[in-house]
C-alpha positions in Angstrom: 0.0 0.0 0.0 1.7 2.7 -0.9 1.4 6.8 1.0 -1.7 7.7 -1.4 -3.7 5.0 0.1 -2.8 5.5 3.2 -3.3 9.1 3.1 -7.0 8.5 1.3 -7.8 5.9 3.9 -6.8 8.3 6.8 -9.1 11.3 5.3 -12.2 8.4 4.6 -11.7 7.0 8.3 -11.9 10.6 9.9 -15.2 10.7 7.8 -16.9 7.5 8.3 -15.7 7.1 12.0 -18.9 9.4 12.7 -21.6 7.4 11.0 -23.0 4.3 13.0 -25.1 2.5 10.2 -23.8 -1.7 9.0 -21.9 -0.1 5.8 -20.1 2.7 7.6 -18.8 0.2 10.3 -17.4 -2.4 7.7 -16.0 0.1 5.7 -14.0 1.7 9.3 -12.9 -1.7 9.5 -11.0 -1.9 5.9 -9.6 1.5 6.9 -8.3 0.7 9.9 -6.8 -2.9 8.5 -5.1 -0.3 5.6 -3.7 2.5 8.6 -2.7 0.1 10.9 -0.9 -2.5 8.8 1.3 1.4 7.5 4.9 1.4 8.0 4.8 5.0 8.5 7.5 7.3 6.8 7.2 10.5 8.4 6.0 11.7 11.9 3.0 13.2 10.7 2.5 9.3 9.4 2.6 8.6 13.1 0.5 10.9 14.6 -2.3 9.8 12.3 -1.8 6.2 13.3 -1.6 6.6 16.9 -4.9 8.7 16.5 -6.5 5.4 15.2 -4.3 2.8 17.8 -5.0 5.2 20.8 -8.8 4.5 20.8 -8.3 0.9 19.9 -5.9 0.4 22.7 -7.8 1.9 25.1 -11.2 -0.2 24.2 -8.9 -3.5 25.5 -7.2 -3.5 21.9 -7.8 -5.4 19.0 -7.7 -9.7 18.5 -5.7 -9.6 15.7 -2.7 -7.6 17.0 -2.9 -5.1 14.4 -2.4 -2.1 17.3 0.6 -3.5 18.1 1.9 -4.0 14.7 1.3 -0.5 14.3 2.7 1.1 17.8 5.8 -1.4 16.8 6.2 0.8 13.3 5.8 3.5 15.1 8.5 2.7 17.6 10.9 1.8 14.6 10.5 5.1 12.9 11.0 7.3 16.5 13.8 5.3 17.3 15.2 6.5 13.9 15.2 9.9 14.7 17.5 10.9 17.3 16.5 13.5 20.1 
């Protein structure tokens, strides 16, 4: 998946996160799957992600360990950038 898609699936999942009806929820679901399985490239990258893992993780996290995929590729790309 390359930045577009994640980009388009960050601005569609800030959209549909509001609705509630069947369609909505699967399609969150395919957006998340796309954000969370990222490697991200930049910290903006980051901060998007976390802004999806953070109310995941906080709801007892998710059974397929996509979260901590993501907080993982997170880690990697802080851990790149020296302080």
């Amino acid at each position: 998946m390359g930045r577009a898609s994640f980009s388009h699936a960050i601005v569609q999942f800030s959209n549909l996160n509001t609705s509630a009806d069947e369609a909505a929820y699967r399609a969150v679901e395919t957006l998340e799957r796309v954000i969370l399985d990222h490697v991200p490239k930049t910290l903006a990258e980051a901060a998007a992600m976390l802004d999806v893992v953070i109310p995941e993780v906080m709801a007892g996290g998710r059974a397929d360990g996509r979260d901590v995929k993501a907080l993982r590729s997170i880690r990697d790309l802080l851990g790149a950038h020296p302080i």
